[in-house]
N, C-alpha and C positions, 0 to 999 in steps of 0.2 A: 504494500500500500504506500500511499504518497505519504509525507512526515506529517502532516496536518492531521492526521489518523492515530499514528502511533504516537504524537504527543497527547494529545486526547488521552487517546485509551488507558497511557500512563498518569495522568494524574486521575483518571475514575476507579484506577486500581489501586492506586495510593490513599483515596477519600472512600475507598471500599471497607474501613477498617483498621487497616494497617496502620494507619499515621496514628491514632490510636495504640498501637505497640510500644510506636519510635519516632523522637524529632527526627524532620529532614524526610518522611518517609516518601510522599509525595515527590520531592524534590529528586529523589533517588529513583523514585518510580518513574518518573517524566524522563530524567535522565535516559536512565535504562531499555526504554520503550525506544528509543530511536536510536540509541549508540553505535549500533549494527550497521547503519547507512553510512558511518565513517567511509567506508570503503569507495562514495562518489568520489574523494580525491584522487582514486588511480584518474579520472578525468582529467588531471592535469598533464598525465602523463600522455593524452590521447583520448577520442572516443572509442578507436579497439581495445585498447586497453580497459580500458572502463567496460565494456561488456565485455571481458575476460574478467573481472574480477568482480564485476556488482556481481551481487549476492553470492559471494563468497564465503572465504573462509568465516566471515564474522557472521556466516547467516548460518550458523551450524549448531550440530549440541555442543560439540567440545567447546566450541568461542564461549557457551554462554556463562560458566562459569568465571570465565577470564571478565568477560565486558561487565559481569556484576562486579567481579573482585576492584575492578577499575574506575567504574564507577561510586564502589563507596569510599575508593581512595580519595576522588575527588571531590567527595561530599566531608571525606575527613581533615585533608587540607583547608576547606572552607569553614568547619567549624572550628579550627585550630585562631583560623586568623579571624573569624566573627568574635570569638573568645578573649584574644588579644586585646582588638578594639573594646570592645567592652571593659574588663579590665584595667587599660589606659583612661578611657573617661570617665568612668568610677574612682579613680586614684587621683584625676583632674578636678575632681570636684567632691574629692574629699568621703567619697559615699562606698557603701556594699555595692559591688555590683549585682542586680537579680538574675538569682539562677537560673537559667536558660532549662527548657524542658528536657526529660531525659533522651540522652540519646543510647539506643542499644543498639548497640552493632552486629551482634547476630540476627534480630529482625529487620535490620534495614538490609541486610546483605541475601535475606530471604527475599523481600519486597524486590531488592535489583533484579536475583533472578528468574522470580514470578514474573516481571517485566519484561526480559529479556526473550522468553519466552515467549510471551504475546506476540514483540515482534515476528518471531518466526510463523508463529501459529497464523497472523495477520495477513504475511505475505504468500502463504502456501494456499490462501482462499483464493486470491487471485488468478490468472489467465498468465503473468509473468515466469510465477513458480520460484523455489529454491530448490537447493543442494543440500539439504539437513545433515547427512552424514560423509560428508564432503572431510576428509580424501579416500575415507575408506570406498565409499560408494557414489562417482561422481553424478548418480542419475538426477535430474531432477523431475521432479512432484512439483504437481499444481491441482488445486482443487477445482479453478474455473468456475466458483462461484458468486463471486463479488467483483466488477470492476475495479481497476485501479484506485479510483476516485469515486467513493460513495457519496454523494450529498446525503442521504437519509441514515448513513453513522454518523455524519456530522451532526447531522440537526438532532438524533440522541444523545452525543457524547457533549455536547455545547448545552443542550439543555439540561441536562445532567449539572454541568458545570456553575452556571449560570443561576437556573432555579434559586438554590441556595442563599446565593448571596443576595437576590432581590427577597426573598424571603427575610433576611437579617436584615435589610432598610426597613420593611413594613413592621416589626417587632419593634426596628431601634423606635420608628415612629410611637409606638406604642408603650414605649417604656419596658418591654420585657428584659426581660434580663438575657445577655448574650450568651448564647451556647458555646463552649469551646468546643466542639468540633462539630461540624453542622454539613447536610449532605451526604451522608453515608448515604442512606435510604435514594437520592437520584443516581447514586455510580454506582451501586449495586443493580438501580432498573436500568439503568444505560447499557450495561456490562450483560444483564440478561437477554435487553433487547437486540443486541448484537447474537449472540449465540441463537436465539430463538429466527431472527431474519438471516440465518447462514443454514439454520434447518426448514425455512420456508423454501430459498433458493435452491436447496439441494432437491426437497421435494418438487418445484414446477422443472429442474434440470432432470430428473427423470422423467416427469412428465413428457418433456420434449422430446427424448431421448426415445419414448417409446411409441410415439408419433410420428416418427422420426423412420424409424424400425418398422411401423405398420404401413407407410408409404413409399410409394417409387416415385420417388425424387429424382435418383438417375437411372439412368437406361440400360447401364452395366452393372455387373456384380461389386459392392460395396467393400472395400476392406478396411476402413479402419474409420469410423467417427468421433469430433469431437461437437463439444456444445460451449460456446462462449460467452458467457454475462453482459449484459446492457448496463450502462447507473438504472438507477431509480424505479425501470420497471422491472420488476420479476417477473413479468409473464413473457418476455423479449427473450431470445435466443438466437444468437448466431451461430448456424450450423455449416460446418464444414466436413464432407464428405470425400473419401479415396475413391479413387476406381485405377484400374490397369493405365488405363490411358490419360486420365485427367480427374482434375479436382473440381468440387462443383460446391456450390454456398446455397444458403438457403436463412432466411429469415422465420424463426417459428414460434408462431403468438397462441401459449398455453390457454390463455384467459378464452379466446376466440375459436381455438382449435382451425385456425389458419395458417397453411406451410406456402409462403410467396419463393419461387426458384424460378427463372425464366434462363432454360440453354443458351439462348443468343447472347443473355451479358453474364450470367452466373458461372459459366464452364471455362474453366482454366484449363487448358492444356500442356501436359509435360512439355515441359521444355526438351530440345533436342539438346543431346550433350552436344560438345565439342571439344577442340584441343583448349581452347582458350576457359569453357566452365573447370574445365578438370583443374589449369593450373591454377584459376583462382582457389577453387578449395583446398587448394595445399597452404595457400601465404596464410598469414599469421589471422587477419579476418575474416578467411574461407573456414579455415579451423575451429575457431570457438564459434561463428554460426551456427556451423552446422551442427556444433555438439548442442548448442542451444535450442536453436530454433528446429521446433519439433513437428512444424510445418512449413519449412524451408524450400522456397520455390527458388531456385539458379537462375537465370537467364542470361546468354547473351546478348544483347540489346546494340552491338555494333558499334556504330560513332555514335552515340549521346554522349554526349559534357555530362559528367558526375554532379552532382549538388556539390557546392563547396568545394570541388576541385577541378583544376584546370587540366586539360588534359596533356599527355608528354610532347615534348617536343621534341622529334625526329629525324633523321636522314631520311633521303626520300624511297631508298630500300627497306624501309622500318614501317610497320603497320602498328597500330592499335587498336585493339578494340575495350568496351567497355564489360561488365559481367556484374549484373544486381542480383541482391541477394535479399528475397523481401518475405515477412512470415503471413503464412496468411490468418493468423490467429487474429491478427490487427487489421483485415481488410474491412472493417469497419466503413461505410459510404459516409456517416457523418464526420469521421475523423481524415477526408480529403483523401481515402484508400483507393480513389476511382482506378479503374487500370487504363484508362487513355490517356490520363496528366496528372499532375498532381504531384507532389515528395507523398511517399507511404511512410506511415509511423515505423520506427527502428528499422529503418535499412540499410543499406552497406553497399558499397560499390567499390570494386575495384579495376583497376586498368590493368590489362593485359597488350606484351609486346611481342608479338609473330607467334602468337596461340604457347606460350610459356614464359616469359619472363614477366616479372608485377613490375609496376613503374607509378605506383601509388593504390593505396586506400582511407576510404573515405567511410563515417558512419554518422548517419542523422545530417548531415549537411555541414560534417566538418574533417577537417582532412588530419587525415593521421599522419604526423611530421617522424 
């Protein structure tokens, strides 16, 4: 999921109770719930690189021990020097300084990595997927239940959030007396509503799945389907279907028991290899694609100019061509996935010179130096 999520979820798991154990618990949980995304800095090093490494090793069981350990380090440096300050202004002005709530470090180091967790748990609902037991087993898992970007976790985990605190204005107005920890009860429903809208999604994903299976959508024998989540509607399904000779998509509305596929724009056809797809998939972002992308369409596409890269420049014995690499998990129509124009969401280009040497690659519309 996108970090707007996983910061969420972390402080509704921190006001779940837990802060209750332990100061900072929240703090820790918030923490924790994103630390895993560390890993967008291989982006510096490139956009291959960055899909070689997102969701990596930090999105695994082993990390998550380490990324709690890590983050209560850095919750413990923070309250060394809150403590400090404190102490200094209390000795400035003559006074006790007041004791700060307790902090226990075996609950808060729990709290990190019940967090940490989440994140993995978060990101394996989606259509992206991880690597959980990454390096033992490089396979990745996706659940394909929840888009990337949920508005309707949001507008739970924010009111979760929220709630609360408008609630302690209308009391302050009233004179009641302040609760010290207030909200448990909204990140406890937030945190269930979450769970329970990932068991609705699963249940209309077989629904599709079996609408799906009771219809000839394509013309050929089927070998492998997948089903892809929409935001907001759960009756939406983006189906993508195998056959021998081509791929074929399909729109399927559970609520309606309507399957929209038309052959003339929906059918993909394999791409022909060539010398030039093969040696793209050997260079460094032919390789982690493919291990990625688990509906990975190749093509040679000839002379098109790359997004974000220029193409080589030649002796005039020297040819190039170009080789896209686009998944079609993401041929989403709203998200500009059209196949006649358009940049497709996560794709990859690389240039090929006399059908085997690379002479750049490119991902999302930025050239890997």
């Amino acid at each position: 999921m996108e970090p707007v999520t996983h910061f969420l979820t972390g402080a509704c798991i921190g006001r779940a109770g837990l802060n209750r154990k332990t100061a900072y618990a929240t703090l820790a949980a918030v923490l924790a719930a994103e630390a895993a995304d560390i890993d967008v800095l291989w982006g510096l090093a490139g956009p291959v690189e960055e899909l070689k490494h997102h969701r990596g090793i930090t999105h695994t069981f082993i990390a998550v021990p380490v990324v709690a350990a890590a983050v209560v380090g850095m919750v413990w440096i923070f309250d060394r020097w809150r403590e400090r300050r404190r102490s200094h202004k209390a000795n400035a002005l003559n006074q006790n300084a007041n004791a700060p709530p307790a902090v226990h470090w075996g609950w808060l180091y729990l709290t990190a990595v019940i967090s940490a967790l989440s994140h993995l748990l978060l990101d394996w609902t989606n259509n992206y997927g991880l690597r959980p037991f990454y390096p033992f087993n490089p396979r990745w898992y996706a659940g394909n239940l929840v888009f990337i970007a949920e508005p309707v976790l949001w507008t739970l985990l924010i009111v979760a959030l929220v709630m609360p605190w408008l609630l302690g204005l209308a009391d302050t107005e009233m004179g009641v007396k302040k609760k010290q920890f207030r909200g448990r009860g909204w990140a406890i429903f937030a945190l269930t509503g979450m769970v329970l809208l990932w068991g609705w999604r699963w249940a209309e994903q077989g629904r599709a799945r079996t609408m799906a299976e009771n219809t000839q959508i394509a013309t050929a024998a089927v070998k492998r389907m997948a089903l892809e989540p929409y935001p907001v509607n759960v009756f939406r399904w983006h189906a993508i279907l195998e056959t021998e000779e081509y791929y074929q998509t399909a729109e399927i509305n559970t609520l309606s028991g309507e399957i929209e596929s038309d052959p003339r724009r929906d059918v993909i056809y394999k791409p022909t290899a060539t010398a030039a797809t093969e040696a793209a998939k050997r260079t460094l972002l032919g390789q982690v694609y493919m291990d990625w992308g688990t509906w990975a369409v190749v093509r040679d596409v000839g002379h098109e100019e790359a997004p974000g890269m220029k193409p080589p420049k030649l002796p005039r014995n020297r040819e190039w061509t170009t080789v896209e690499f686009t998944d079609l998990r993401y041929a989403y129509s709203y998200l500009g996935a059209g196949r006649s124009s358009g940049r497709k969401p996560l794709s990859g280009w690389v240039y090929i010179v006399d059908g085997r040497d690379e002479a750049g690659e490119a991902m999302n519309g930025r050239e890997q130096k």
